[in-house]
C-alpha positions in Angstrom: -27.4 -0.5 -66.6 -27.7 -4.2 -65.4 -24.4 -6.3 -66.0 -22.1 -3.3 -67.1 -19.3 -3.4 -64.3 -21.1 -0.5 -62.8 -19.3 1.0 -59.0 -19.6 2.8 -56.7 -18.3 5.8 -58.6 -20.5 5.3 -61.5 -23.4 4.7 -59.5 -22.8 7.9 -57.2 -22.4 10.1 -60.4 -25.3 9.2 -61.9 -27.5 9.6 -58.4 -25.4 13.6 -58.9 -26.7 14.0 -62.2 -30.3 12.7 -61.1 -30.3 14.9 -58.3 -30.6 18.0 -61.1 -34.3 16.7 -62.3 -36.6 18.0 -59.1 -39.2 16.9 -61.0 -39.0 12.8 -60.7 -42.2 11.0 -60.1 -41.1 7.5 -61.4 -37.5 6.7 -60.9 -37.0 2.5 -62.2 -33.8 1.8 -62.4 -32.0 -1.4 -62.7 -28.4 -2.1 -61.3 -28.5 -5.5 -61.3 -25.1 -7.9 -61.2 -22.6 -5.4 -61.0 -19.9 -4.5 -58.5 -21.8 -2.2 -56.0 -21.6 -1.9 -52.0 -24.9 -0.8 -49.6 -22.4 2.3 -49.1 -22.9 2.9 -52.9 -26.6 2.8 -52.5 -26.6 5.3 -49.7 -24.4 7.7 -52.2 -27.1 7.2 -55.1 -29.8 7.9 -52.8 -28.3 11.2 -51.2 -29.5 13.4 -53.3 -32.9 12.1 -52.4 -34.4 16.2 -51.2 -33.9 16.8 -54.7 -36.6 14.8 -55.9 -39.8 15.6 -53.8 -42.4 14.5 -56.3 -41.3 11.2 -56.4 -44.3 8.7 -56.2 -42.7 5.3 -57.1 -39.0 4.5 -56.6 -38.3 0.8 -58.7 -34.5 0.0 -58.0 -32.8 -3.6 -58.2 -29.6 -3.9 -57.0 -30.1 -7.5 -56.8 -26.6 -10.0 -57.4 -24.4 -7.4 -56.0 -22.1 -7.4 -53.4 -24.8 -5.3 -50.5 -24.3 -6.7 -47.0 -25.4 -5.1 -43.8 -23.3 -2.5 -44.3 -25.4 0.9 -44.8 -28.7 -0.9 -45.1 -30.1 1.6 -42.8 -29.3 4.7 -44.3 -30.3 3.3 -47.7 -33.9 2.8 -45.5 -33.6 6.1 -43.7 -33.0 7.7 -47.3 -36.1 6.3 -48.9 -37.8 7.2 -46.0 -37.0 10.9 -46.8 -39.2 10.5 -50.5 -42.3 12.3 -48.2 -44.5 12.1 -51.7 -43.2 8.2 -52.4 -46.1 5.6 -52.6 -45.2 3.2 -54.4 -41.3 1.2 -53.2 -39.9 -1.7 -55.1 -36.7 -2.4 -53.9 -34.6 -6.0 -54.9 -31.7 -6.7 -52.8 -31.9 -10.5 -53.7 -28.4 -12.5 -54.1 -26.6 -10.2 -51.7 -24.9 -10.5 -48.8 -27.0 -9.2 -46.2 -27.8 -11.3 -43.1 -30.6 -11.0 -40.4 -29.2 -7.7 -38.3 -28.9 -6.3 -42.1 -32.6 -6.9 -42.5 -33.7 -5.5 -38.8 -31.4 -2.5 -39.7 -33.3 -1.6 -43.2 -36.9 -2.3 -41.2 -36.3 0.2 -38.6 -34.2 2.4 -41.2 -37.8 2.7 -43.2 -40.0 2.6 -40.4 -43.7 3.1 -40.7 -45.0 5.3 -43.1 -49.0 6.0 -44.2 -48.0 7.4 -47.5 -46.7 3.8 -49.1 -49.5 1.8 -50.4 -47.8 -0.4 -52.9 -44.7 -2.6 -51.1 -42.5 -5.0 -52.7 -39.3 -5.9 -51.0 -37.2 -8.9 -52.3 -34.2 -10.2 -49.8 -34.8 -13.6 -51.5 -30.9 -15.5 -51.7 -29.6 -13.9 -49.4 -28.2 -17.1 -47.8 -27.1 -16.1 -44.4 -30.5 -15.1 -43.5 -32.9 -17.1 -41.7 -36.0 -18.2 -43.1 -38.0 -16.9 -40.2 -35.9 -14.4 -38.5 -36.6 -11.8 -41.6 -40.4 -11.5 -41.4 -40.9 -11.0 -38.4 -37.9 -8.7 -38.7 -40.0 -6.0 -41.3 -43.3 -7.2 -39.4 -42.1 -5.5 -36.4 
């Protein structure tokens, strides 16, 4: 669905239809340059206690229009995947600054379950270089 003008509407329908298959272990899904908000995100991600088996969770909503804005709930909501182990998440080309970053990190929190980690902020031009690690470090 990268590049197809996809909203906030679209995107929270299709997170509603999703929401019907309990049975997810492996959602990827690819939302790349389109027209969608960190509000949208938190929408797609609601129904999230309708997929408890899933293991690895491979979104990129990179070249978007996400700032700070609902960074973290979109954390807290991942966080709620109790089964998740694997997270990919690409918020690169956005508009998220540090305090967007600190939100998502204590949003997501520590968790035991997650052994596979790939977060991707990269372009994101109001942060600082070393202001975000240490950030998600903490």
């Amino acid at each position: 669905l990268a590049d197809n003008e996809v909203n906030g509407m679209h995107l929270k329908d299709f997170g509603k239809a999703l929401g019907h298959c309990s049975a997810i272990e492996v959602l990827i899904v690819n939302f790349s340059y389109n027209e969608i908000l960190g509000k949208d995100v938190a929408q797609f991600l609601q129904p999230s206690a309708s997929w408890p088996c899933l293991e690895k969770l491979d979104a990129d909503f990179s070249s978007n229009s996400i700032g700070n804005d609902h960074l973290g709930d979109i954390a807290k909501r991942i966080r709620s995947f109790t089964q998740l182990r694997s997270l990919r998440v690409d918020f690169s080309r956005g508009e998220i600054t540090d305090e967007g970053l600190k939100q998502f990190a204590n949003g997501l929190g520590v968790s035991n379950a997650i052994t596979t980690l790939d977060l991707n902020f990269a372009e994101n031009l109001q942060l600082k270089k070393d202001f975000g690690v240490s950030a998600l470090a903490e």
